[in-house]
C-alpha positions in Angstrom: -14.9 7.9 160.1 -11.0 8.1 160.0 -9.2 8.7 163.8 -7.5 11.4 164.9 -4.2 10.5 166.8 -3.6 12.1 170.3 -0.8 14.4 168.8 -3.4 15.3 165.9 -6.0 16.5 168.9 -2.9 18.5 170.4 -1.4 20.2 167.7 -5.1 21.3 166.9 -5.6 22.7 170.8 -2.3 24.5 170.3 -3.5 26.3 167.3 -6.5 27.4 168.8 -4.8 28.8 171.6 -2.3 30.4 169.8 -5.4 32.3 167.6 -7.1 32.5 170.7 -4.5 34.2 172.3 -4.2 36.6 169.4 -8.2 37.4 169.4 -8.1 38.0 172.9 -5.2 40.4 172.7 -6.5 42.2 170.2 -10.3 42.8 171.2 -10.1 41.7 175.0 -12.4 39.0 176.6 -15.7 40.3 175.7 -14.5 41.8 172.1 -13.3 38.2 171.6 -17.0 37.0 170.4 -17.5 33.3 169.5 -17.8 34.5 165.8 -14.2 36.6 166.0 -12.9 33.0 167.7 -14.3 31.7 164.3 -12.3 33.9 162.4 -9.4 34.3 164.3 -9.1 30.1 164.3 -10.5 29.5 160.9 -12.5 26.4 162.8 -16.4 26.2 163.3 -17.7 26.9 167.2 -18.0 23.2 167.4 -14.5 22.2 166.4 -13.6 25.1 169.1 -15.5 24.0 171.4 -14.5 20.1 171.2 -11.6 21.4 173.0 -12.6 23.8 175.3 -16.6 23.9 177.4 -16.6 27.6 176.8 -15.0 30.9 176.0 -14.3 31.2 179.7 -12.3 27.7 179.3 -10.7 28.9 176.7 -9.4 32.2 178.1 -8.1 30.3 181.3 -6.3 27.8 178.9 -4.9 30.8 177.0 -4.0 32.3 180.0 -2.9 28.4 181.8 -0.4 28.3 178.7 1.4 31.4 179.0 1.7 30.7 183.1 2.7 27.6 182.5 5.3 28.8 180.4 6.4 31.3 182.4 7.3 29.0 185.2 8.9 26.6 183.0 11.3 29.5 182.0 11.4 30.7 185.9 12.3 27.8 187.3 15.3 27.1 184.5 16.8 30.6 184.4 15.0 33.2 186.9 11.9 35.7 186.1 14.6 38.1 185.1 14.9 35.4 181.7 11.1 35.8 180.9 11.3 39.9 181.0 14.6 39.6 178.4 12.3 37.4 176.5 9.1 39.4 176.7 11.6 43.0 175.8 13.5 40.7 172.9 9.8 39.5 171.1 9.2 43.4 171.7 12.6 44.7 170.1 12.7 41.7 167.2 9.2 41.5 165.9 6.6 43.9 168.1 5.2 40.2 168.8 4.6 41.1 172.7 0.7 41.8 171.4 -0.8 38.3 172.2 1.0 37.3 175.1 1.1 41.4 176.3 -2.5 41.3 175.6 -3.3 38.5 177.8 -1.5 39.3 180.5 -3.3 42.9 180.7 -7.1 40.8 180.5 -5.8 38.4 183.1 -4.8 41.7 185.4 -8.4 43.0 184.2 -10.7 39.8 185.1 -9.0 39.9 188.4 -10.4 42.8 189.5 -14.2 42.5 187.9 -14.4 38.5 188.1 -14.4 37.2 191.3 -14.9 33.7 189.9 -11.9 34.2 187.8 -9.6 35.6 190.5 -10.7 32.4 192.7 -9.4 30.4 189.7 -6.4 32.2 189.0 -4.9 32.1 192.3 -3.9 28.5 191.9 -1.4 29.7 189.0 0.0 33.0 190.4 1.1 30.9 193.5 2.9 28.4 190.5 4.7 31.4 189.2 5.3 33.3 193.1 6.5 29.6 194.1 8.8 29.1 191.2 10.7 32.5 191.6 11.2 31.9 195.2 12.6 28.7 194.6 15.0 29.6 192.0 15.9 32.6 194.0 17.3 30.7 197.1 18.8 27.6 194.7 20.7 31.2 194.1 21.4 31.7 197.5 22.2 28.4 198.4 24.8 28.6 195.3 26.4 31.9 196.6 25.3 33.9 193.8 22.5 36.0 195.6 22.7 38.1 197.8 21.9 37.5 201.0 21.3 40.7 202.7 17.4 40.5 201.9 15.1 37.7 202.4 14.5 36.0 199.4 10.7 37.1 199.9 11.5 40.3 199.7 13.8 39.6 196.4 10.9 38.0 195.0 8.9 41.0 195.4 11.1 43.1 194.3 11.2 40.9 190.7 7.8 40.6 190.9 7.1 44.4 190.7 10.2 44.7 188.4 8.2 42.2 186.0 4.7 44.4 186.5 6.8 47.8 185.5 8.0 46.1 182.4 4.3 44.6 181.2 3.2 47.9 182.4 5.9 49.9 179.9 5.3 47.9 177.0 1.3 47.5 177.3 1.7 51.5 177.2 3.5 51.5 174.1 6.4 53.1 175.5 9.5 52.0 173.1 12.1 49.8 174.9 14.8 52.1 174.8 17.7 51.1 177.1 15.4 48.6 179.3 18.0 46.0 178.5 20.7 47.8 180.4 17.8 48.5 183.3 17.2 44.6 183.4 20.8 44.7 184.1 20.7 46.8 187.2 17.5 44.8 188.0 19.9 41.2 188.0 22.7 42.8 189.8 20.3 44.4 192.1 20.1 40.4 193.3 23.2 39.2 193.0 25.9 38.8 195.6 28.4 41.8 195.6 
């Protein structure tokens, strides 16, 4: 039986979590039936489930990914960068569905699954933690402001973030929101 390379295993785990992602989007956790994962991956349950225990693995992965990549981008240029992102995928390609789509189950299993929220608190505080720290490397570099506690700035992204997920979950077009996530970064900066 011929080996599969570590980067082989990978790239197959990324592929199911980028059709994963897309199944989950489009029919929600419980819509997102082992058989639609089938589908939506093109891989038997078994090869699925080499990589992940369970759908609920899955899902957290799915959702683990997107996190993760939303500090990554936090932490390099500021949660103001991942909402010019998430309007861009909008405005280029409509491609907010999978990632969008996430985001809203994620917000959803927090209120019904208590397991779930237990699990998921461990990666809000990443993201929450990453913001405040690029926020006062900001204020240490005399570009913030520095008027308003840096908790209070994060907040203040935070629900500016929410709006935005909110607008485009809604199907609201994007309209001007470039020029709002304007006022939203100078809203921060130093004067």
């Amino acid at each position: 039986m011929p080996r599969v390379s570590q980067d082989q295993l990978e790239a197959r785990r990324h592929e199911i979590l980028a059709a994963a992602r897309g199944c989950f989007a489009r029919y929600g956790y419980e819509g997102a039936t082992v058989r639609r994962l089938e589908e939506a991956t093109g891989l038997s349950r078994g090869a699925i489930f080499h990589h992940f225990r369970d759908k609920d693995s899955l899902f957290l992965a799915v959702a683990e990914d997107d996190a993760a990549a939303m500090v990554e981008t936090v932490a390099r240029n500021g949660l103001v960068q991942v909402m010019r992102d998430l309007l861009e995928r909008a405005g280029a390609s409509g491609d907010t569905a999978g990632w969008l789509g996430t985001q809203l189950e994620v917000s959803r299993r927090l209120r019904t699954d208590p397991e779930f929220a237990k699990r998921w608190t461990e990666r809000a505080a990443a993201i929450e933690s990453a913001t405040r720290e690029r926020l006062q490397r900001q204020r240490d570099a005399r570009v913030l402001r520095d008027d308003v506690p840096v908790d209070v700035l994060t907040q203040f992204l935070e629900l500016a973030y929410d709006g935005l997920v909110l607008h485009l979950a809604t199907g609201r077009p994007a309209g001007e929101l470039g020029r709002v996530l304007d006022v939203v970064e100078e809203a921060v900066r130093r004067p």
